[in-house]
Backbone as CSV, one residue per row, in Angstrom:
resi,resn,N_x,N_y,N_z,CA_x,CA_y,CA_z,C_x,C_y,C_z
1,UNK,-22.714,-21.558,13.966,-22.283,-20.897,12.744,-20.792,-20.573,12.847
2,UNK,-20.284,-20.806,11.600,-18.529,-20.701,12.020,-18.303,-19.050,11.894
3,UNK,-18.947,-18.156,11.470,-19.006,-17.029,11.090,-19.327,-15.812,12.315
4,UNK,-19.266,-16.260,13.524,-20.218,-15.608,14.423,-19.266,-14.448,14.712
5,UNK,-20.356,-13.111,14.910,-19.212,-11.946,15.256,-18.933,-11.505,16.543
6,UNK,-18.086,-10.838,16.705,-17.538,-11.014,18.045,-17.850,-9.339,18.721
7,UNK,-18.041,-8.598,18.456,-18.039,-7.546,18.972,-18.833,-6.155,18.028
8,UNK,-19.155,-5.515,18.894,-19.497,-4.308,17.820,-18.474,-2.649,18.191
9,UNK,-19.288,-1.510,17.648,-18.464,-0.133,17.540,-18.819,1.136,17.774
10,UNK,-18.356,1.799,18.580,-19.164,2.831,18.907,-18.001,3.614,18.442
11,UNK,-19.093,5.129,18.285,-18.333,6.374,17.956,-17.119,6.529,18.279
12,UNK,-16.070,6.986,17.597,-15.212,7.062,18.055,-14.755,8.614,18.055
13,UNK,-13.524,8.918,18.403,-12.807,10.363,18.441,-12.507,10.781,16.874
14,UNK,-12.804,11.575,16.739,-12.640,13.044,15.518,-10.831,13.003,15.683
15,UNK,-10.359,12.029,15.315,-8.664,12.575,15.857,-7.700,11.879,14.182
16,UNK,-8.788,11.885,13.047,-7.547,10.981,12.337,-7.770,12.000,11.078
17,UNK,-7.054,11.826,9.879,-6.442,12.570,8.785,-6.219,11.522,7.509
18,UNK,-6.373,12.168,6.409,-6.933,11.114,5.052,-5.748,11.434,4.476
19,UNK,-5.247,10.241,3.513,-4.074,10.821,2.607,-2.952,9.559,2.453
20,UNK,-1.956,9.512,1.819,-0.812,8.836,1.857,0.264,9.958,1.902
21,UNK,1.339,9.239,3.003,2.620,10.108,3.065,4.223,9.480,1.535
22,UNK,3.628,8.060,1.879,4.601,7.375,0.968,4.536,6.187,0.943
23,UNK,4.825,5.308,-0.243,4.803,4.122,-0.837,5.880,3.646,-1.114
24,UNK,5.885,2.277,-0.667,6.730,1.386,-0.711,7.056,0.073,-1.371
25,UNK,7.517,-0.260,-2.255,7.233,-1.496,-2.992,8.406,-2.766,-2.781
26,UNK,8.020,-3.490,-3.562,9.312,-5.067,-3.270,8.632,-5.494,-4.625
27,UNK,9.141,-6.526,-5.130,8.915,-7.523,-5.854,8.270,-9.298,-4.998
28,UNK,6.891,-9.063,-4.800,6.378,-10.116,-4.259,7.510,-11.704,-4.131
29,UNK,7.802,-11.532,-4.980,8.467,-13.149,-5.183,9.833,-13.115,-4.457
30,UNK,10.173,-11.890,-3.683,11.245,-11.411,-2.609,10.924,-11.513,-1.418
31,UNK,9.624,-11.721,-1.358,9.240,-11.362,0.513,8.371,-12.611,0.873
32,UNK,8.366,-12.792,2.045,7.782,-13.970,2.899,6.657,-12.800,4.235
33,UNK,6.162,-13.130,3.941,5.306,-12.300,5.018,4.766,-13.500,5.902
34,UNK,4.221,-13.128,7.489,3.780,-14.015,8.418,2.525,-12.896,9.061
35,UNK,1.689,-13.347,8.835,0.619,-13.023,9.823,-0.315,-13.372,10.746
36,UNK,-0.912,-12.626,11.827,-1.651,-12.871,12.632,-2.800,-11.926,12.827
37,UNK,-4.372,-12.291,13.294,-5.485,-11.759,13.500,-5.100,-10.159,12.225
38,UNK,-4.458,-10.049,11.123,-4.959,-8.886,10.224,-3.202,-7.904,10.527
39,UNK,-2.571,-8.418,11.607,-1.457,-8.040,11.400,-0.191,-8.811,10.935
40,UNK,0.823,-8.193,10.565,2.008,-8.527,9.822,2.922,-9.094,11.044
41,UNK,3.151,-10.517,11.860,3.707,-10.840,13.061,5.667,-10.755,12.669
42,UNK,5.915,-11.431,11.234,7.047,-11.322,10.745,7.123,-11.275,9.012
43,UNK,8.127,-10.151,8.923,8.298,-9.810,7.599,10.055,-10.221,7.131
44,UNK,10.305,-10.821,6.142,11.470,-11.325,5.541,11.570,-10.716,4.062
45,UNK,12.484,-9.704,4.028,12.607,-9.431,2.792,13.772,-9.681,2.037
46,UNK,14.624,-10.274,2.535,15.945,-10.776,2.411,16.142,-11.672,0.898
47,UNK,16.504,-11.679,-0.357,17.977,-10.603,-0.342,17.139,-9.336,-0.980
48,UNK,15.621,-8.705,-0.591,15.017,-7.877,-1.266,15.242,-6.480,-0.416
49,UNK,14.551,-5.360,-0.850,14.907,-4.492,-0.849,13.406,-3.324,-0.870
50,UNK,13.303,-2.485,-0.385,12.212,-1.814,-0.560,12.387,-0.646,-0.973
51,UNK,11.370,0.030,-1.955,11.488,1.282,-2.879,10.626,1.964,-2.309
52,UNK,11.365,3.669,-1.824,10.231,4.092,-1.040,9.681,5.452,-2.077
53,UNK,8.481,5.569,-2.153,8.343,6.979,-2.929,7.321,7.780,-2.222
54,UNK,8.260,9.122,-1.671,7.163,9.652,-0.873,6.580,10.765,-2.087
55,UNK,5.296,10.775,-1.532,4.439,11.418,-2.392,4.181,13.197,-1.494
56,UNK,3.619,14.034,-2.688,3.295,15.806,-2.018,1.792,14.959,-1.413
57,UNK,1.942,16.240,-0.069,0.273,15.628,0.389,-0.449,15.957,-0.673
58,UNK,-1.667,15.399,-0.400,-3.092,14.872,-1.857,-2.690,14.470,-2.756
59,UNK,-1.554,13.929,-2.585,-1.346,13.311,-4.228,-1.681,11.712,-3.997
60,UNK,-1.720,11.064,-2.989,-2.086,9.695,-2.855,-3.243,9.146,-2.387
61,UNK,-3.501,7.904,-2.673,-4.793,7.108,-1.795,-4.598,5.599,-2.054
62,UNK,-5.624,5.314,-1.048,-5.605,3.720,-0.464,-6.660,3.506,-0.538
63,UNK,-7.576,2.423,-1.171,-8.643,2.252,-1.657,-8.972,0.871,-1.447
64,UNK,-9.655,0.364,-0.488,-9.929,-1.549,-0.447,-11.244,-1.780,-0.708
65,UNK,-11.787,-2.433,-2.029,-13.154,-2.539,-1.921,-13.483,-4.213,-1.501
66,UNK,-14.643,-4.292,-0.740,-14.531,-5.269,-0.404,-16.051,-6.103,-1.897
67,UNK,-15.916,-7.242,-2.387,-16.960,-7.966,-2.942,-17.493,-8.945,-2.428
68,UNK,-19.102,-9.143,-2.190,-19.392,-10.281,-1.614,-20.719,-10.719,-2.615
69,UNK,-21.041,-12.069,-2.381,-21.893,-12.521,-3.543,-22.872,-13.400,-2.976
70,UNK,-23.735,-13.174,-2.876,-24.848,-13.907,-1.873,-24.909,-15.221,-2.565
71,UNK,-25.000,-15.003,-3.895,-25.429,-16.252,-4.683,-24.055,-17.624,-4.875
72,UNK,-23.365,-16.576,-4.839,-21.986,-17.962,-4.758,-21.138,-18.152,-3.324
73,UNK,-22.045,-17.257,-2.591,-21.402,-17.399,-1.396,-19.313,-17.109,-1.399
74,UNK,-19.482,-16.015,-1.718,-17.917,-15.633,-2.004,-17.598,-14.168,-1.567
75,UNK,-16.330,-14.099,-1.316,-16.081,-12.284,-0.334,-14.345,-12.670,-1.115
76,UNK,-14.167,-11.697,-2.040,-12.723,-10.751,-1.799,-12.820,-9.424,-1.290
77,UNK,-11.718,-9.211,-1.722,-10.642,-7.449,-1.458,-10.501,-7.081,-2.967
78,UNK,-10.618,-6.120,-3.230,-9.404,-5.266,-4.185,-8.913,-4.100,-3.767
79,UNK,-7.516,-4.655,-3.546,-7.188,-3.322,-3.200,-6.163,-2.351,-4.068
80,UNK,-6.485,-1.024,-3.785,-5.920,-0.312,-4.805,-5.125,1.361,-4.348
81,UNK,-3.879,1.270,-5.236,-3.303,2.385,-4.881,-3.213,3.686,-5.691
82,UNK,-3.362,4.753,-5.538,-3.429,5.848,-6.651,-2.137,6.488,-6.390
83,UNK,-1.575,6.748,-6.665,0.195,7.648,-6.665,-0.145,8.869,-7.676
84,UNK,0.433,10.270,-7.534,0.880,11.184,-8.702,2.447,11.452,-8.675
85,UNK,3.265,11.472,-9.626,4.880,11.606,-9.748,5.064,12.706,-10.481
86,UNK,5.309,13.732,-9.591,5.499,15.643,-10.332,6.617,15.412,-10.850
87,UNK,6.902,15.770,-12.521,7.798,15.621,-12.995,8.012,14.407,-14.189
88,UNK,7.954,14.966,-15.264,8.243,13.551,-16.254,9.795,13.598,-16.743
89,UNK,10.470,12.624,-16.571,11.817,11.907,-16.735,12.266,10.803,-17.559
90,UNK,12.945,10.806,-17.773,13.131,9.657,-18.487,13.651,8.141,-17.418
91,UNK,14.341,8.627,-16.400,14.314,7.810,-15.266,13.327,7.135,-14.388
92,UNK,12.250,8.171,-14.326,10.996,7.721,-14.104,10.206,6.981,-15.187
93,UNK,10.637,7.147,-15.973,9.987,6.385,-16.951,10.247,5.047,-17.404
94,UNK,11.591,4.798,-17.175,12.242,3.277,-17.081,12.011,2.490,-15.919
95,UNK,11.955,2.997,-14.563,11.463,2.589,-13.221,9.618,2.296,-13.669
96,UNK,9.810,3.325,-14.215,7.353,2.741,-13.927,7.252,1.715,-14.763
97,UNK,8.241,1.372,-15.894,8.317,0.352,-17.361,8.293,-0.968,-16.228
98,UNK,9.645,-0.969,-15.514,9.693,-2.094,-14.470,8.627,-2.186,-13.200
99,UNK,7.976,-1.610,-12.697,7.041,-1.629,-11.592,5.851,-2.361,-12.784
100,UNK,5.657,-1.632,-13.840,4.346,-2.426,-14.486,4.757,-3.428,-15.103
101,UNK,5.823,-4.568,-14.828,6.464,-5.751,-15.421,6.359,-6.636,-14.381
102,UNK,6.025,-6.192,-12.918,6.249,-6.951,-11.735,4.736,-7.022,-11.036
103,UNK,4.659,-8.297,-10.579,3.882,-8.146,-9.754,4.428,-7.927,-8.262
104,UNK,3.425,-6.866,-7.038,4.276,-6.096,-6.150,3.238,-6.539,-4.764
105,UNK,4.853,-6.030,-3.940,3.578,-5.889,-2.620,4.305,-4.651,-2.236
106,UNK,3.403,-3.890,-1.593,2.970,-2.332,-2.037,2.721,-2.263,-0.501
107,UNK,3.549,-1.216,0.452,3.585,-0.954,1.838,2.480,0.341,1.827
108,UNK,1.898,0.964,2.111,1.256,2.267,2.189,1.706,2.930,3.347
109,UNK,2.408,3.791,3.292,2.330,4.845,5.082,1.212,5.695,4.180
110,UNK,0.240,5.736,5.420,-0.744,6.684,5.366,-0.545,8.076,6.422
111,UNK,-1.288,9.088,6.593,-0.913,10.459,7.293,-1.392,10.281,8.545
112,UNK,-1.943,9.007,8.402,-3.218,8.464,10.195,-2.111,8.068,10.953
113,UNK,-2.280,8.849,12.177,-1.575,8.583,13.419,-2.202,7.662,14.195
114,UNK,-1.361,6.402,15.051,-2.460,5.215,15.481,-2.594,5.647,17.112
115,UNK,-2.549,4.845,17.844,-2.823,4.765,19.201,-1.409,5.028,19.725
116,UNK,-0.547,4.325,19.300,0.715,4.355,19.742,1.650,5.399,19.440
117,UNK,1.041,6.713,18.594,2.121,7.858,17.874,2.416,7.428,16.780
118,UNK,2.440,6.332,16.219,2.887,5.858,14.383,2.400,6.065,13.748
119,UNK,2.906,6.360,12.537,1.538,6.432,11.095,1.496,4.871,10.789
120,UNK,0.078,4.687,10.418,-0.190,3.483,9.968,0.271,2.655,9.052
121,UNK,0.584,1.939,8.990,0.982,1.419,7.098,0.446,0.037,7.167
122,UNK,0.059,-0.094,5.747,-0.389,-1.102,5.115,0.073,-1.844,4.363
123,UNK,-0.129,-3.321,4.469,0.039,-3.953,3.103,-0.106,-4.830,2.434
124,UNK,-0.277,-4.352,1.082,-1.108,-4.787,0.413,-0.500,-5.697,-1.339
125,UNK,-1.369,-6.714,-0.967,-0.835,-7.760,-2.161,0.091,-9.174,-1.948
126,UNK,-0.802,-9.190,-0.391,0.198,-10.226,-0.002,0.328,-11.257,-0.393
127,UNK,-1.291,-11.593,-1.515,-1.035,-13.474,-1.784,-0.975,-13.396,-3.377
128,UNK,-1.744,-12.085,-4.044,-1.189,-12.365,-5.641,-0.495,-11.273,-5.964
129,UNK,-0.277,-10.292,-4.736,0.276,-9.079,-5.448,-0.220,-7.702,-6.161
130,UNK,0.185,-6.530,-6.034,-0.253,-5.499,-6.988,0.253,-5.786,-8.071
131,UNK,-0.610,-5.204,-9.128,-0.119,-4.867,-10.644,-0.319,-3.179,-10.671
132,UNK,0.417,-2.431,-11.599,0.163,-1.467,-11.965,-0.837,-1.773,-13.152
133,UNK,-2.081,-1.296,-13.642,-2.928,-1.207,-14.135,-3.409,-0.115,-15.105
134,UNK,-3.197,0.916,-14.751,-3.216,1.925,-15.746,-2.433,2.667,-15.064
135,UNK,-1.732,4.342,-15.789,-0.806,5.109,-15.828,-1.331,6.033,-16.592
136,UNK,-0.771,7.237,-16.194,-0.586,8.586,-17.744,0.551,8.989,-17.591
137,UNK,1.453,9.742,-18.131,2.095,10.345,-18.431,1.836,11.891,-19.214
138,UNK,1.599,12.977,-18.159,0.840,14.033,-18.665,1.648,15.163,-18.380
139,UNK,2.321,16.393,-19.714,2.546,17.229,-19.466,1.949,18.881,-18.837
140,UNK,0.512,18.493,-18.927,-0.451,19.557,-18.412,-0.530,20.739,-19.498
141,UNK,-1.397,21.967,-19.470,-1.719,22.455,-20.801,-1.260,23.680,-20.142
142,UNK,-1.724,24.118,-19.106,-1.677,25.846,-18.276,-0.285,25.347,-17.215
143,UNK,0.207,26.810,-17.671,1.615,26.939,-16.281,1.289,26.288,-14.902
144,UNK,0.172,26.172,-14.113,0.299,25.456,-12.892,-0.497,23.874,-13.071
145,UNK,-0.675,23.553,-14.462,-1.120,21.918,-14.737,0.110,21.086,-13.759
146,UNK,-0.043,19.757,-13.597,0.455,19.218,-13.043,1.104,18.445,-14.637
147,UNK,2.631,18.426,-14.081,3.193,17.718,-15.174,3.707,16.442,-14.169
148,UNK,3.607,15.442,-15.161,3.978,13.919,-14.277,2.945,12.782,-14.549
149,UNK,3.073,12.031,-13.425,2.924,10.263,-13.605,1.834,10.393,-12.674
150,UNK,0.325,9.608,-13.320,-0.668,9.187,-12.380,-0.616,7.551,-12.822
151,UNK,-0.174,6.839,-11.503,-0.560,5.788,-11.808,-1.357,4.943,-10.738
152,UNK,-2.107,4.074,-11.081,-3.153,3.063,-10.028,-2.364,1.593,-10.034
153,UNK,-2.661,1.279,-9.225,-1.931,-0.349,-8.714,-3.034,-1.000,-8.093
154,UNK,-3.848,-2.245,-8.621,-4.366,-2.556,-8.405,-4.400,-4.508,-7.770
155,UNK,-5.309,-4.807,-7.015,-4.602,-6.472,-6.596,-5.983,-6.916,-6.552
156,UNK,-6.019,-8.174,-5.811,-7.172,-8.700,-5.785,-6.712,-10.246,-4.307
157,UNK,-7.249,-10.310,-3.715,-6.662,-10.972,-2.814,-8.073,-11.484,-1.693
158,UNK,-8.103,-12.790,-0.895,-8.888,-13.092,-0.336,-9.235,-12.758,0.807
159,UNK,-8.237,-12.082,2.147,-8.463,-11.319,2.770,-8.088,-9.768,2.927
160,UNK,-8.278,-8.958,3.473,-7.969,-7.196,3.500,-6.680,-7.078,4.074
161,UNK,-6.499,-6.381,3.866,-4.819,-5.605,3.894,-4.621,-6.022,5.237
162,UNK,-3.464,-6.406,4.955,-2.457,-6.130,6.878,-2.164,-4.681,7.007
163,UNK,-1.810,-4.944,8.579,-1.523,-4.035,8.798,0.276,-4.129,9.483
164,UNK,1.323,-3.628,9.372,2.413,-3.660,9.593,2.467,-3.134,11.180
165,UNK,3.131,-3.564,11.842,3.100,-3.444,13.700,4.239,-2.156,13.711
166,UNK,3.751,-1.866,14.795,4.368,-0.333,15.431,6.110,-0.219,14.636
167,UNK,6.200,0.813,14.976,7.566,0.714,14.446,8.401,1.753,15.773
168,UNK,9.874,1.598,16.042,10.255,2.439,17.339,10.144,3.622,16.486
169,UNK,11.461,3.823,15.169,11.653,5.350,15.265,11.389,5.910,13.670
170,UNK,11.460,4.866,12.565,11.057,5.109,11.406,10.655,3.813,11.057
171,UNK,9.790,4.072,9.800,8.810,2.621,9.466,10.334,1.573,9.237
172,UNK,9.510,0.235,9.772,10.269,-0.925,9.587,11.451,-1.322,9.891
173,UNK,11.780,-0.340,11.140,13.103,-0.441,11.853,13.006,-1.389,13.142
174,UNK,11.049,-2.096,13.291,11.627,-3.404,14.175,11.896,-4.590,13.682
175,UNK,11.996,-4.493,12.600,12.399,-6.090,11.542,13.371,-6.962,12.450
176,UNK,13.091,-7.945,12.024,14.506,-8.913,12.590,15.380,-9.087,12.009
177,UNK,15.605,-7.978,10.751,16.737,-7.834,9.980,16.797,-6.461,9.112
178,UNK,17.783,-6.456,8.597,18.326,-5.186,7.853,17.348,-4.915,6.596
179,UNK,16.440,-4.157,7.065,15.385,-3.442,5.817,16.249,-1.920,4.767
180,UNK,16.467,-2.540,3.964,17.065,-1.675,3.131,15.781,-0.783,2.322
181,UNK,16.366,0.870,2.563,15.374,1.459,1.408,15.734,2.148,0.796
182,UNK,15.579,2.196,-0.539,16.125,3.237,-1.657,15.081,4.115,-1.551
């Protein structure tokens, strides 16, 4: 069987934490990604650029559902991002106009610390990309409502998210080149 599995999982340590710290985007049609066994071996973003938006804790999530279909014999991903943006702007509002015009690939730092001391990051949309999918724009009704931007980014892709390799001292500073972030 070409499918055979290789190992199984035991309990592990009580040592990890749920959440996104901050999101990162590109314009797919900017980046060349290279991978190996589920990780990211080399990333080229050249002449691109990455947008970082860190989010208040609980305001984010990372969501991969996996689909499989006995009858057609078929398995994707969707994977999906939830963001909240405190604050409605008109700047923000021309930036989310362009994020939902693009299709994206969408970095996740999550709050999970790995083996090595790093927070994890992900990413996601490597072969068709995120879309932004729905949005609000909500001023809230009571003095502590949340005023701002909920938006979801959603993809669809044949295998599950990479994962981006250690980093020395801030995300994406072992590139083999100059990672620019706004």
């Amino acid at each position: 069987m070409a499918c055979e599995l290789t190992t199984g999982r035991a309990l592990d340590c009580k040592d990890i934490v749920g959440g996104v710290r901050a999101v990162y985007f590109c314009q797919l049609e900017d980046a060349t990604i290279t991978s190996s066994g589920g990780a990211i071996t080399d990333l080229d973003l050249s002449p691109a650029q990455l947008y970082k938006y860190n989010l208040v804790r609980g305001t984010g999530s990372f969501t991969e559902t996996l689909t499989a279909s006995a009858e057609n014999g078929t398995v994707f991903y969707e994977p999906s991002v939830n963001v909240k943006l405190h604050k409605l702007s008109v700047a923000d509002q021309n930036e989310i106009k362009l994020l939902a015009q693009n299709r994206l690939l969408v970095f996740v730092e999550t709050n999970a610390i790995n083996s090595a001391s790093k927070r994890v990051i992900f990413c996601l949309g490597v072969t068709n990309g995120m879309e932004l999918t729905t949005g609000t724009a909500n001023s809230g009704v009571a003095f502590g409502d949340m005023n701002g931007y909920d938006l979801t980014f959603v993809g669809m892709e044949d295998s599950p998210a990479l994962v981006v390799a250690d980093y020395t001292t801030t995300p994406f500073d072992n590139a083999d080149f100059t990672v620019t972030i706004s």
